[in-house]
C-alpha positions in Angstrom: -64.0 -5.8 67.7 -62.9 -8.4 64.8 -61.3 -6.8 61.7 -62.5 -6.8 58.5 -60.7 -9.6 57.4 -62.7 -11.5 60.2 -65.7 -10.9 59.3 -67.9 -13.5 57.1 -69.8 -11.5 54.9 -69.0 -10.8 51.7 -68.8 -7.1 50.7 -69.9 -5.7 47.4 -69.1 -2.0 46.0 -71.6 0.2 45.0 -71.2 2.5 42.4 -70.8 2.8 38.5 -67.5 4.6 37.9 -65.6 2.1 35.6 -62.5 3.2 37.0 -63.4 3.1 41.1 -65.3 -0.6 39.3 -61.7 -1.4 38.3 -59.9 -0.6 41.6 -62.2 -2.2 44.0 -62.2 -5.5 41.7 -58.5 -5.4 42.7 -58.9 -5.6 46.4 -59.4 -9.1 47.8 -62.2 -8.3 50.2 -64.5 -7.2 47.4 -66.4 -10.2 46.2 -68.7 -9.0 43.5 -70.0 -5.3 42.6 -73.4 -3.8 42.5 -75.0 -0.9 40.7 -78.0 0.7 39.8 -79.7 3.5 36.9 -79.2 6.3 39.8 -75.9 5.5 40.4 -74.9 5.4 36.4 -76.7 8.8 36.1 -75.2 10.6 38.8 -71.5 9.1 37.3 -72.7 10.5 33.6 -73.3 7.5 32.1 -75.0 7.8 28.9 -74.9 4.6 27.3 -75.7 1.9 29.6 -75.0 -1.5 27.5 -71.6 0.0 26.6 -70.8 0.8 30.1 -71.8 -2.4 31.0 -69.5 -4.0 28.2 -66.6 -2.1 29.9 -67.4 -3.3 32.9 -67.4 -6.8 31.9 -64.6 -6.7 29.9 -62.2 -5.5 32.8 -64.8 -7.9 35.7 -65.2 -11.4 34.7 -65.1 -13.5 37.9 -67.1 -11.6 40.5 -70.9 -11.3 40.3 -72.1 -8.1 38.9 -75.8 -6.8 39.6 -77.2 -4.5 36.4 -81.0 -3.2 36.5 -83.6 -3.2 34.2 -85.0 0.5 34.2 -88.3 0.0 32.2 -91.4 0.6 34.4 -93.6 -1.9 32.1 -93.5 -5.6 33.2 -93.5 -6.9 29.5 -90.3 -4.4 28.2 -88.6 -5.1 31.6 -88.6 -8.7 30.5 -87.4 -7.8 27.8 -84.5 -6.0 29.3 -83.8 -8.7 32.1 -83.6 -11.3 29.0 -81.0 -8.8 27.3 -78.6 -8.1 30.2 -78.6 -11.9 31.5 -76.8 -13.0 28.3 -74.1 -10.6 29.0 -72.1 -13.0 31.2 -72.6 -16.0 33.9 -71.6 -13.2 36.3 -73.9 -11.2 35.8 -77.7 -10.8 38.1 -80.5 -8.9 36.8 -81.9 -6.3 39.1 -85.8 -6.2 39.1 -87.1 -3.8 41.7 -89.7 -5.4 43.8 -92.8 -3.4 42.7 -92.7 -0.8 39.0 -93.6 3.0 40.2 -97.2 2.2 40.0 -97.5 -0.1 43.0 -97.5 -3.3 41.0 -96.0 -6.0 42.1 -93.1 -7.8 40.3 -94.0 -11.0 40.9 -94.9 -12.7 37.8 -92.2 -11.1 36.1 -89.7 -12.3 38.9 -91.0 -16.3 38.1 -90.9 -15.6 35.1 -87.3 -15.0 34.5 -86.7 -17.6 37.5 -88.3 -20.5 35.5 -85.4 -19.6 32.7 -82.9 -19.7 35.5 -82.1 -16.5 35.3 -79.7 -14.9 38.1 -81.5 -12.4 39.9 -81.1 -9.7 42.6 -84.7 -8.7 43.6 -84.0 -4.5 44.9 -85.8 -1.9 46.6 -87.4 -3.8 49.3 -88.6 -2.3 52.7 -90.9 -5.2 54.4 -91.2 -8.6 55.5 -94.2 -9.5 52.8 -92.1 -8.0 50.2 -89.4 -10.5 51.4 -91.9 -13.8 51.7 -93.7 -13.0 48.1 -90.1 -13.1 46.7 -89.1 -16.1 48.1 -92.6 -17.6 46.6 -91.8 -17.0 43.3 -87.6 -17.5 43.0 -86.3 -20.5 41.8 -84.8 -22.7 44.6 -82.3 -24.3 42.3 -80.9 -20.7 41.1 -78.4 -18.4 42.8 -80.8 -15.0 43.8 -79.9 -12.2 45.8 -82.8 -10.4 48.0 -81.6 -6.4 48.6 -82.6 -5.2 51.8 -82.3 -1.4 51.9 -81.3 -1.8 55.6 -80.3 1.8 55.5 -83.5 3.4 54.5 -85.5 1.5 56.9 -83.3 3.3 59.0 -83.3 6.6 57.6 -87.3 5.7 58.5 -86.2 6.1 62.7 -86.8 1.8 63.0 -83.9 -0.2 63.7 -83.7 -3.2 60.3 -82.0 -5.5 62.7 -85.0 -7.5 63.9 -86.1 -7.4 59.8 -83.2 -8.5 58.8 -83.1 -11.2 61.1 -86.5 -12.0 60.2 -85.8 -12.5 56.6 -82.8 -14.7 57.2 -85.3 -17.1 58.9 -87.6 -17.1 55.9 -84.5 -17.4 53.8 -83.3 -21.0 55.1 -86.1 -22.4 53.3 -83.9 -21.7 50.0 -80.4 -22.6 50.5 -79.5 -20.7 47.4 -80.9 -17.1 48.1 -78.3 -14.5 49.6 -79.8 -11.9 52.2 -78.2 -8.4 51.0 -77.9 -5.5 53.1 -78.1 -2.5 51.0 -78.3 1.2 51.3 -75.3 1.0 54.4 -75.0 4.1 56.0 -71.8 4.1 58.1 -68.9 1.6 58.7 -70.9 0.1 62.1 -73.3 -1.5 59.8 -71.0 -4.3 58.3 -70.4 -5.6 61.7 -74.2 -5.6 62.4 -75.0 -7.2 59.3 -72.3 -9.7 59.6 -73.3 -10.8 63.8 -76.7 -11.8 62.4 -75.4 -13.8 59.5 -76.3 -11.2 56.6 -74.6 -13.3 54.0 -74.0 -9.8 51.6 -73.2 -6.2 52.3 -72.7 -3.5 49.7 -70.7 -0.1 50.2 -69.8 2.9 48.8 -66.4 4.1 48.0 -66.5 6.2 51.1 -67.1 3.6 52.9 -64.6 1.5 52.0 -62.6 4.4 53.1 -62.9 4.0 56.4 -61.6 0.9 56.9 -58.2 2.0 58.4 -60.4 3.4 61.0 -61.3 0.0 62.3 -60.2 -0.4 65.9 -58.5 2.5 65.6 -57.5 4.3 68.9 -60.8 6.3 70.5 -58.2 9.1 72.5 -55.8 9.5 68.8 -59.3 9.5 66.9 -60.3 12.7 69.0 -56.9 14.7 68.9 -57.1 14.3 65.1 -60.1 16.1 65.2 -59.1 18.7 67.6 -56.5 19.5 65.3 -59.0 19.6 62.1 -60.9 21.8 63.9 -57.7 24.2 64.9 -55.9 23.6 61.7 -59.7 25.2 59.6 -59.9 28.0 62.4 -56.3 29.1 61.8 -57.2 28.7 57.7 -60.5 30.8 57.9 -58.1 33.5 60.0 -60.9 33.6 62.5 -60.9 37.0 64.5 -63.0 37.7 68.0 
């Protein structure tokens, strides 16, 4: 198995704790940071362009994603306009349809004809992937988000989508394929043996990485004694 320093994908964090924001920007293997309106709520943010400004201040030469979080096409705009002139490292997350089923197509062209960086999230499906691609702007850096994992979560293996979409993809050199939603540490070798050019993961993710390669016998003793070491702490009786 290669290590992580092998591997030729580039791995974004996820996550909207300024401070965990800070630490990962510090690691070399971290090439650019994503988050999203969840993410910011369950870390208590209450002022997003402030947050954002933090964020900026401390993260100026990795690309950052930020999302609009209107559900109406013409305020979402409006949002997508406002957060682009933040910084040139900066992509504007537009989720691929609002809550009502509409598609966010003519709002994506729209903000590709003003060259606008964008990340296009939330999508699930090949036509998803191929009414993107119809509507980005071929001389502009975009990102496409997979959510790899929730196809999973779903019981169908994303590989063969994923694949699929990297086809499509070739037809504009300067659109990344991004695997989003990663479950578990197997996933960034998966994305990287199919060419997935971006991955993003969570803190506990990251985690793991000393657990790369690491010995499959000394990986079970450690959690024969985790087990042992609980029982002994819960003074078990029989």
């Amino acid at each position: 198995m290669k290590q992580i320093k092998d591997l030729k994908i580039k791995i974004f964090s996820d996550g909207a704790n300024l401070q965990e924001m800070i630490e990962m920007n510090k690691r070399d293997f971290i090439q650019g940071m994503t988050t999203n309106p969840s993410l910011m709520k369950k870390a208590g943010i209450k002022d997003y362009k402030n947050f954002a400004n933090e964020v900026l201040n401390e993260i100026k030469n990795k690309p950052i994603s930020f999302e609009v979080f209107s559900d109406d096409f013409i305020e979402m705009e409006k949002q997508a306009n406002e957060i682009a002139s933040w910084g040139e490292n900066v992509y504007v997350k537009i989720p691929i349809t609002n809550t009502k089923k509409e598609s966010s197509s003519g709002l994506i062209n729209n903000l590709a004809k003003k060259k606008i960086k964008l990340n296009i999230t939330a999508i699930m499906n090949i036509d998803q992937v191929k009414n993107t691609l119809s509507v980005l702007n071929i001389d502009v850096p975009s990102i496409i988000s997979v959510f790899a994992g929730r196809v999973a979560d779903t019981g169908h293996d994303p590989i063969p989508l994923m694949k699929n979409c990297l086809d499509l993809m070739k037809a504009n050199p300067k659109s990344e394929l991004l695997w989003a939603s990663s479950r578990e540490l197997l996933n960034i070798f998966q994305a990287d043996e199919i060419g997935c050019h971006i991955i993003t993961l969570t803190k506990e993710i990251i985690s793991k990485f000393k657990l790369v390669n690491y010995d499959l016998s000394e990986y079970s003793l450690d959690t024969v004694k985790d087990f042992y070491k609980d029982a002994v702490k819960a003074n078990f009786k029989i």
